[in-house]
N, C-alpha and C positions, 0 to 999 in steps of 0.2 A: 504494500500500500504506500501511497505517495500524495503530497500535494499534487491537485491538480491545475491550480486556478484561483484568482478571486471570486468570493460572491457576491461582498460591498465592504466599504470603508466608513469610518464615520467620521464627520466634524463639527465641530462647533459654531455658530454662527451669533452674530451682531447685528444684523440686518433682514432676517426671515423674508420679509416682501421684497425687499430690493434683491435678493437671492434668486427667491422664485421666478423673476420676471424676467433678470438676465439670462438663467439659464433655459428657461421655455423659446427666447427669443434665440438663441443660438440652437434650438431644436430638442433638447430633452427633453424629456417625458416629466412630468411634474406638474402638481394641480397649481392653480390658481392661487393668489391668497385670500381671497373669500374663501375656496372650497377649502382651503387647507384651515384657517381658522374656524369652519363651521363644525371639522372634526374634532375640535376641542385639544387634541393633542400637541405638548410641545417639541415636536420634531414633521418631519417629510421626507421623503426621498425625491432626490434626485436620479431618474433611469435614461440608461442608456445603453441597447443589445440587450444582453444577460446581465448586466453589471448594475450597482448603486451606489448613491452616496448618502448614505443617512445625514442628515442636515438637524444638530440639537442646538434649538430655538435656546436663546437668554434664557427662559425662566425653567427650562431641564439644565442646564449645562453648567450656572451659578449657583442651581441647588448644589449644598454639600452631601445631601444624603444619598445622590445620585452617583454613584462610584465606579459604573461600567463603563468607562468611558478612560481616554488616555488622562492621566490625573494633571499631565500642567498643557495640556491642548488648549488653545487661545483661539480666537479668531483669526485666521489667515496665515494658522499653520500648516495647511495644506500645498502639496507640490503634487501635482497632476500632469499626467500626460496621457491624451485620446486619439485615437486614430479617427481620420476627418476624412472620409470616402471621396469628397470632390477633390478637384484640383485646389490647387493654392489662391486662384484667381476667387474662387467660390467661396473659401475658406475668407480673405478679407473680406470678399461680402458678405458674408455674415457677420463677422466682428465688426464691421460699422454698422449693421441695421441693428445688435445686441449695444450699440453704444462702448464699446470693449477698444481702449488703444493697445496699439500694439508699441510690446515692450523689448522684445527682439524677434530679430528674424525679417526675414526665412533664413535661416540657415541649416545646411546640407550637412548632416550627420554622417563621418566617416572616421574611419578607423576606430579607435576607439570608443569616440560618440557617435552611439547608433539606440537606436530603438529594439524594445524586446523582438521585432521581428527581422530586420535588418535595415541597411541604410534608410534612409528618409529627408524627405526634408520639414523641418518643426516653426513657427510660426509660437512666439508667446505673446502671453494677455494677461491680468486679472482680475478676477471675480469682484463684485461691491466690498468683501470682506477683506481681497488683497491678497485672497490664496494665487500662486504662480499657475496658468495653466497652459500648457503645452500642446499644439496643436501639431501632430503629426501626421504627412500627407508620404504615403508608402507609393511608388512607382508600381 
């Protein structure tokens, strides 16, 4: 038996609506924040493929009672990198209809910076929160 994969990650967030709205605009799967506070709960997921990002709201994440969770995780401790099926022309348009500047790139991953599948080229951004995220476009 072996690791085979992620199933999701979690993080912490400062901004719950301004979350949800960037990352639905860049195309995740992720409710609204009406529908998300109608469910009463303080977290969401962000989806994407098979994959998630459990997203814990301010008032789960500054509870102390609350301990499943990484113990000194902040707001925009996260460092993320997706693979982004268009081309890279597609890829900036999305990141200006998400409002998202871009903070490096594109640059062409080689030798030893490459992506878990191989070369690439990566495009960065980030989130309202300031987590780093990495946009990889595989040939």
């Amino acid at each position: 038996m072996s690791v085979t994969g992620f199933d999701h990650v979690a993080i912490p967030t400062a901004h719950p609506e301004a979350m949800l709205s960037f990352y639905r605009a860049l195309g995740f799967t992720a409710p609204d924040a009406a529908e998300w506070r109608a469910q009463g709960v303080p977290l969401f997921s962000i989806q994407f493929g098979d994959n998630k990002i459990n997203v814990h709201a301010p008032e789960l994440w500054q509870n102390e009672s609350f301990e499943l969770r990484g113990l000194t995780a902040q707001p925009g401790c996260g460092d993320f990198c997706f693979v982004w099926s268009g081309s890279l022309a597609d890829l900036k348009a999305a990141l200006e209809r998400a409002g998202a500047e871009i903070v490096g790139g594109p640059v062409e991953l080689i030798g030893g910076r490459d992506g878990g599948r191989a070369q690439g080229t990566s495009i960065y951004t980030r989130d309202p929160d300031r987590n780093l995220l990495e946009f990889i476009v595989y040939s």
